[in-house]
Each structure stands twice: as C-alpha cells, then as structure tokens.
C-alpha positions in Angstrom: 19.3 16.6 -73.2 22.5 18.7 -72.7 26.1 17.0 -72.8 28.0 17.4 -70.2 31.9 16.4 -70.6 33.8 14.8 -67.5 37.3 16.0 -67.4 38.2 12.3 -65.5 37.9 9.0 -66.7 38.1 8.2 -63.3 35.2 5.1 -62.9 34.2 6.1 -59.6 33.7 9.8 -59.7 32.1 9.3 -63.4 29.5 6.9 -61.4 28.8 9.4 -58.8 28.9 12.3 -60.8 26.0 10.5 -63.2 24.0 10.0 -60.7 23.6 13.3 -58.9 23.4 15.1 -62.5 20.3 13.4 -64.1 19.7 16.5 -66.3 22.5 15.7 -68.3 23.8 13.7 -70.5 27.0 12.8 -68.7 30.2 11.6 -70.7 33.8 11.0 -69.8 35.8 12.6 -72.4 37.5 9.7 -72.7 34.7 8.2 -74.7 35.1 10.9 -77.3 39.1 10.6 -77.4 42.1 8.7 -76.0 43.2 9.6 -72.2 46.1 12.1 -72.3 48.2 13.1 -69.3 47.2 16.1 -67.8 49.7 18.0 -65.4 48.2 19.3 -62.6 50.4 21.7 -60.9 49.4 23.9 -59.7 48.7 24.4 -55.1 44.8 24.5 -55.0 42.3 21.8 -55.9 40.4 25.0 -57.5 43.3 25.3 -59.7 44.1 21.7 -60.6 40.3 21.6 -61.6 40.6 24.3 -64.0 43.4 22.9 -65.6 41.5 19.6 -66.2 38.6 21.4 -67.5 40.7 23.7 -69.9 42.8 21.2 -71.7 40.1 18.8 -71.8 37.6 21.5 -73.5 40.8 22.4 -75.9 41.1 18.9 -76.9 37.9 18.3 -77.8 38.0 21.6 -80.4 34.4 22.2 -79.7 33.3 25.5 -78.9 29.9 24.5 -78.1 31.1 21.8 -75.3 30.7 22.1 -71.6 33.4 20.6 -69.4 33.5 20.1 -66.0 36.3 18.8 -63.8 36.8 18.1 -60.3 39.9 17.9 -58.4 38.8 16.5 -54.6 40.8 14.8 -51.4 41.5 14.3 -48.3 42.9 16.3 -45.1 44.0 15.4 -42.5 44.8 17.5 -39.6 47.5 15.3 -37.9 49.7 15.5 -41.5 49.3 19.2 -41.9 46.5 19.1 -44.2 48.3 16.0 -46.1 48.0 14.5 -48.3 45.4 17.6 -49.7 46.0 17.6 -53.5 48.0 14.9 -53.4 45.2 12.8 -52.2 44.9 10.9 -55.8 49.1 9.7 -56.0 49.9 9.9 -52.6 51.0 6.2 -52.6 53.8 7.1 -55.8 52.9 8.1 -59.2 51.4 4.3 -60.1 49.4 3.7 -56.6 45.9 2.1 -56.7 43.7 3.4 -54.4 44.4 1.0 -52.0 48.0 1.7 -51.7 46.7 5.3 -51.1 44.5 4.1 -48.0 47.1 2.3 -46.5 49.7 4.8 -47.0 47.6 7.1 -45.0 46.8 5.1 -42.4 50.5 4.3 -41.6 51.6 8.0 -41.6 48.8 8.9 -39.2 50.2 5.8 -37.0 53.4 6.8 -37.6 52.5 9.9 -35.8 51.4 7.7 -33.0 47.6 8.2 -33.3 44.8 6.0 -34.1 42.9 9.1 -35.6 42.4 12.2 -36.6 40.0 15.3 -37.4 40.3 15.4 -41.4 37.8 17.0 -44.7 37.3 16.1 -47.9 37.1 18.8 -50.2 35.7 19.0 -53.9 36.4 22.2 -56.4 34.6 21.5 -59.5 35.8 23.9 -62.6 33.3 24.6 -65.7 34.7 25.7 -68.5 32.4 26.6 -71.6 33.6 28.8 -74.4 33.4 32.3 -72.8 33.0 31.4 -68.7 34.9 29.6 -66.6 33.6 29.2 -63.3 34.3 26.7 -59.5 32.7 26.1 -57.2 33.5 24.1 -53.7 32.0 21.3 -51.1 33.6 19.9 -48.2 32.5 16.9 -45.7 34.4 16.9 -42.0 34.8 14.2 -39.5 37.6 11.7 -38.5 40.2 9.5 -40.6 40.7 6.6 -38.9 43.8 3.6 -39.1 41.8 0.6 -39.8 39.9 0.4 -43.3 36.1 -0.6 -42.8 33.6 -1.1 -45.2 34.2 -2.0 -48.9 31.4 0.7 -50.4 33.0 3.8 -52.4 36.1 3.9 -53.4 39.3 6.1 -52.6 39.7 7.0 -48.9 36.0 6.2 -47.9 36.8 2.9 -45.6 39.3 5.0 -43.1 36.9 8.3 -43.4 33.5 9.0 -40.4 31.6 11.9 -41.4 30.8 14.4 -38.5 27.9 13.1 -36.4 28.1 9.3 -37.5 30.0 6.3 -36.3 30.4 4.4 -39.7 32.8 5.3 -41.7 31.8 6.4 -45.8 33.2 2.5 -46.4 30.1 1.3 -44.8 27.2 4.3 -44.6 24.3 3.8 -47.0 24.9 5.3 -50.4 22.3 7.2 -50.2 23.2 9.2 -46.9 27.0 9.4 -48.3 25.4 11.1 -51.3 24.0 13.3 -49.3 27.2 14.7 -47.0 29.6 14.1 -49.5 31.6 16.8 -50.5 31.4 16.1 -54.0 27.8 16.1 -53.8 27.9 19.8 -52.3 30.0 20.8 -54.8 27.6 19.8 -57.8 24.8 21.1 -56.3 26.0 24.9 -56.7 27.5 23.4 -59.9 23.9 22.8 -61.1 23.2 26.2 -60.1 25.9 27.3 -62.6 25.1 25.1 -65.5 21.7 26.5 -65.0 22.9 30.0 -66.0 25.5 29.4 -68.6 
C-alpha cells in the first residue's frame, strides 16, 4: 500500500481525509516528526496548500515521499468573502474552533442578518519529487447565526448545504461526505495520485 503524507496534524481533516482515501496508507507527518510552524502567506488557498505540502516534503528529506496538503474555509458573502483563508485563525492566532464559529456568527449579526449565501472551498496541493500539482472542491449554501448540530468540526454547525435544511452540524456523515468540498477536492486528487 502506498504512503501518503498529510501536510496537517489537524485531527479532523486527518479523519476525513482517511476515510475517503482507502487506497492509501494515510499518515500525518506529524507521526514521522515534531509539528513545526508553517507560514502561510500567501492570498489563495491554492497557494497556502502548496506551501504546506512543500515544506512538509522538505522536512521529511525523502525524495520518494508524497505529500499532500489542504488549505480549505469558509465564505461568506455578507463579509466580502470573509473570513476565506483566514477561516482556520479567524478567532486570533490561539482560537479553538469554537471561538471561530462564534466569531462568525456575530460579524454576520453584526451586519444585521440572520444569514447569508456562503462556500466552502478545499485546494489540495501534491507535491512529489518532480510534480506539484492542486486541485479544487467547493460546497454552496447558507451560514447561518445559531450553531446546530455537534457532528464535524470547524464551521459545520452554522453551515446548510444548497438544497438541504440541516445544517453540516447535523446531516448524516455520510451525505456530508458526499457534498463536501473537501471530498470533491480528493476525488480529482485521486485522479492525480493515480498518474504520478
């Protein structure tokens, strides 16, 4: 079975991630080596996830590795498109994802709405030793100011997906697995690590 390095040690997108690549053996870098800050500065999630993907495949010094990285959030039109790629520390540097949900859900009341047309939108970056290559998935619907349902994790409680009236919080896991934009994104990610 192939290895397949996670640029994130992040728990949540390491359990989703898992499960819609079976082919692989999937492992967070940060079993092979301690976390290390990462900046990501750069104004795209397409670029954020190659720079997760390329210092994590330096790190690791192997030439043989594949690493893939995703950089994914949340839109919303009310804010502009915030917070966008600022989805993961939009609460301050330190914020749980909790403080991240309610952050948004103030701003959007703050605008005097109770919600709003938003996306999610995933690049994932794979970086092997002579290709680097992204892909992109989004999901559309509404963000909403009341948190509901305690099933995902990041924004999922305040996000309904186009055609439903539940928000990701409380859908079935597998019809979230399904729309989600993460799950769009590694399908043509397969397609990639197919031909690599």
């Amino acid at each position: 079975m192939k290895k397949l390095i996670l640029a994130t040690s992040n728990k949540g997108k390491v359990r989703e991630i898992k499960e819609l690549i079976a082919d692989y053996e999937v492992i967070p870098y940060t079993n092979l080596m301690d976390a290390f800050e990462i900046v990501e500065d750069a104004d795209t999630f397409k670029e954020n996830a190659l720079i997760k993907a390329r210092a994590v495949y330096e790190a690791l010094g192997d030439s043989d590795a594949v690493v893939l990285a995703d950089d994914s959030g949340i839109s919303v039109d009310i804010l502009d498109g915030a917070p966008g790629i600022y989805s993961a520390r939009y609460g301050g540097e330190d914020a749980s994802d909790k403080d991240n949900l309610y952050k948004l859900i103030e701003d959007i009341k703050a605008k005097g709405f109770k919600e709003s047309p938003a996306h999610y939108t995933a690049a994932i970056a794979i970086v092997t030793k002579d290709k680097e290559r992204t892909v992109h998935g989004w999901m559309y619907g509404t963000a909403i100011t009341e948190a509901k349902g305690d099933g995902g994790f990041g924004y999922d409680p305040m996000f309904i997906p186009l055609g439903f009236d539940k928000t990701l919080g409380e859908l079935d896991n597998a019809i979230k697995k399904e729309l989600s934009h993460r799950s769009q994104a590694l399908q043509l990610a397969l397609k990639v690590l197919k031909v690599l």
